[in-house]
Each structure stands twice: as structure tokens, then as C-alpha cells.
N, C-alpha and C positions, 0 to 999 in steps of 0.2 A: 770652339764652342761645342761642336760635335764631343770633342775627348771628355771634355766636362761632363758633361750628357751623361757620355757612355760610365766614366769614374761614380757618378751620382749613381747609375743603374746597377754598379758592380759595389758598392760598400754597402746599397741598400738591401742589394740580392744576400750578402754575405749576413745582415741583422735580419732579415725576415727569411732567410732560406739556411742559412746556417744554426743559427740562434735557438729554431726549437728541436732541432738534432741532441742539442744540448742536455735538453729534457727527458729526451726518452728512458734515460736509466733512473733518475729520481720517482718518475712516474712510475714504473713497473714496480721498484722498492718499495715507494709506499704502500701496494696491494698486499692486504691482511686475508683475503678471502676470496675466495674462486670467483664470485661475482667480480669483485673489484679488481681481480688481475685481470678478467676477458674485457671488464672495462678499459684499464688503461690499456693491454695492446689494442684493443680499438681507437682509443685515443691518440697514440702510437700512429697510427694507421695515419688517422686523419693529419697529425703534423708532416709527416712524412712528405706529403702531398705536394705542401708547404717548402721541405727539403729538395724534393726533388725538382721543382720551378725552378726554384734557389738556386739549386746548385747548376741547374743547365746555364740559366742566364750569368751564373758567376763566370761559369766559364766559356761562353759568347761572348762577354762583356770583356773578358780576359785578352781573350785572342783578338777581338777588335780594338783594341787599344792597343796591342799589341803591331797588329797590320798600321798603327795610324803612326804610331812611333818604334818605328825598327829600333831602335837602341835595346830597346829593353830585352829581344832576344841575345842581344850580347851581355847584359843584368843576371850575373848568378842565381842572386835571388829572386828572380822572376821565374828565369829555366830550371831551379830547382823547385820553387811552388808550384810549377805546371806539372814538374813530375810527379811530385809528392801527392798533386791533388790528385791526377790521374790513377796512383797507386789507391788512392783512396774511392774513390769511384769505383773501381777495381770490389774493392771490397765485401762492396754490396750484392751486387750478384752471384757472387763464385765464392763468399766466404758465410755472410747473415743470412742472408735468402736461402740457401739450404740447411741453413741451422734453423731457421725461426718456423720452416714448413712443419716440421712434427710437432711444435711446442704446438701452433697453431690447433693442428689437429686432437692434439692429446685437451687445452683446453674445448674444443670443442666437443669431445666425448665424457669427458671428466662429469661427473654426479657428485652431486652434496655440497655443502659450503667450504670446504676443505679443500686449498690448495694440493694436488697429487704431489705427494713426495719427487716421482720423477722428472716432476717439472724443476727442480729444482737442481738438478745435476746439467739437464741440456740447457738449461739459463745460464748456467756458469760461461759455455763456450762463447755464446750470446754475448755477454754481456763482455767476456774479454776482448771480445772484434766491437765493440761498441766506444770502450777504454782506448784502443788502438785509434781509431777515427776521430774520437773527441782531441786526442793527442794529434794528431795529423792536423788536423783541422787549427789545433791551439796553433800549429809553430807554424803554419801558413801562414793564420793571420799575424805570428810575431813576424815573420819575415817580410811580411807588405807594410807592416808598419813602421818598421827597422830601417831595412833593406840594406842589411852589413855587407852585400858583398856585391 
């Protein structure tokens, strides 16, 4: 009953914690004007929030299912989802977060309706570690849902 539980608290953590990671680059895209991109990375912000719940209890939810049924550490596809998520985790800190601090700042100095041209070269790195995670993210959940190996 317990495993249930925990399986119900780790697919639901994966659609309300994962799910709107999702979003963050359609939201940013759509921004036509200075207002509307400081709106969405605020909005940004606020899913985020959302994400990062998400993803602690995915992977609490993980590892205690894990401790309830040892097999699954001998589960390629488990030991390799754990990695991969991990790399992914990873990411956030040491790879976005010090990309996204100057955009930050540059929209918050930036004047006039006009997105700054510069913002538009350091979104590039952005948004390629974003493409990377979406990706990470896509083959974890093919792999829990698979589970080829």
C-alpha cells in the first residue's frame, strides 16, 4: 500500500513538477516586447517553484521506492534514470543559473519597449541548456515508462 502511495506521489510530482518546465521556452518566445519578456521570466519564476517541489519529491519518491524494492537498483533503467536525472539537476545550478543572472539584470536595466538586442545572443545559451533538460527530462520519462532494460 505504502509503494502505491509513494508511485501515485512520484507520477503526480513528475505532471505538476515536471509538466511546466516544459513551458518555460514557449513562454519566453512568445515575448514581442520588453514588458512581456520581464513578464514571462517572471512567470518563469513562478512555475519554477512548481519545478523545483516537483522534482525534489520525484526524486524522494524515487529513492523510496527504491529502498521498499531493492530490485529496481539492479533495473538499468532505473540506475540509468537516476543518473541522468541527477545530471540533470546538475544543470540547473552550474549551467542556467549563471546564464539566466545577466539576462536577469540586463532586463532589469533595459529602458523602452524594445527588447535589447543583447538579450537575444545570451538567450541563445539559455535556451540551449533548456532544449538539453527538456530532452533529459523526455527520455527519463520514456524510460520509466518502457523500462527496456
Amino acid at each position: 500500500m505504502l509503494f502505491k502511495l509513494l508511485l501515485l506521489i512520484h507520477v503526480a510530482s513528475a505532471i505538476f513538477g515536471l509538466g511546466p518546465g516544459f513551458a518555460f521556452i514557449p513562454i519566453k518566445q512568445s515575448a514581442k516586447t520588453l514588458e512581456q519578456l520581464r513578464f514571462a521570466y517572471a512567470a518563469n519564476g513562478l512555475l519554477h517553484r512548481f519545478v523545483m517541489i516537483g522534482g525534489f519529491l520525484l526524486l524522494l519518491t524515487g529513492l523510496l521506492m527504491g529502498s521498499f524494492n531493492h530490485a529496481l537498483f539492479h533495473q538499468g533503467w532505473y540506475v540509468t534514470s537516476l543518473i541522468i536525472y541527477l545530471a540533470a539537476l546538475a544543470l540547473g545550478p552550474f549551467y542556467l543559473s549563471p546564464k539566466v543572472k545577466p539576462i536577469h539584470a540586463l532586463l532589469k536595466d533595459a529602458k523602452g519597449p524594445e527588447i535589447p538586442e543583447e538579450y537575444y545572443e545570451q538567450h541563445k545559451a539559455v535556451l540551449r541548456g533548456e532544449w538539453v533538460l527538456n530532452g533529459l527530462f523526455t527520455l527519463i520519462i520514456i524510460l520509466m515508462l518502457t523500462k527496456p532494460f
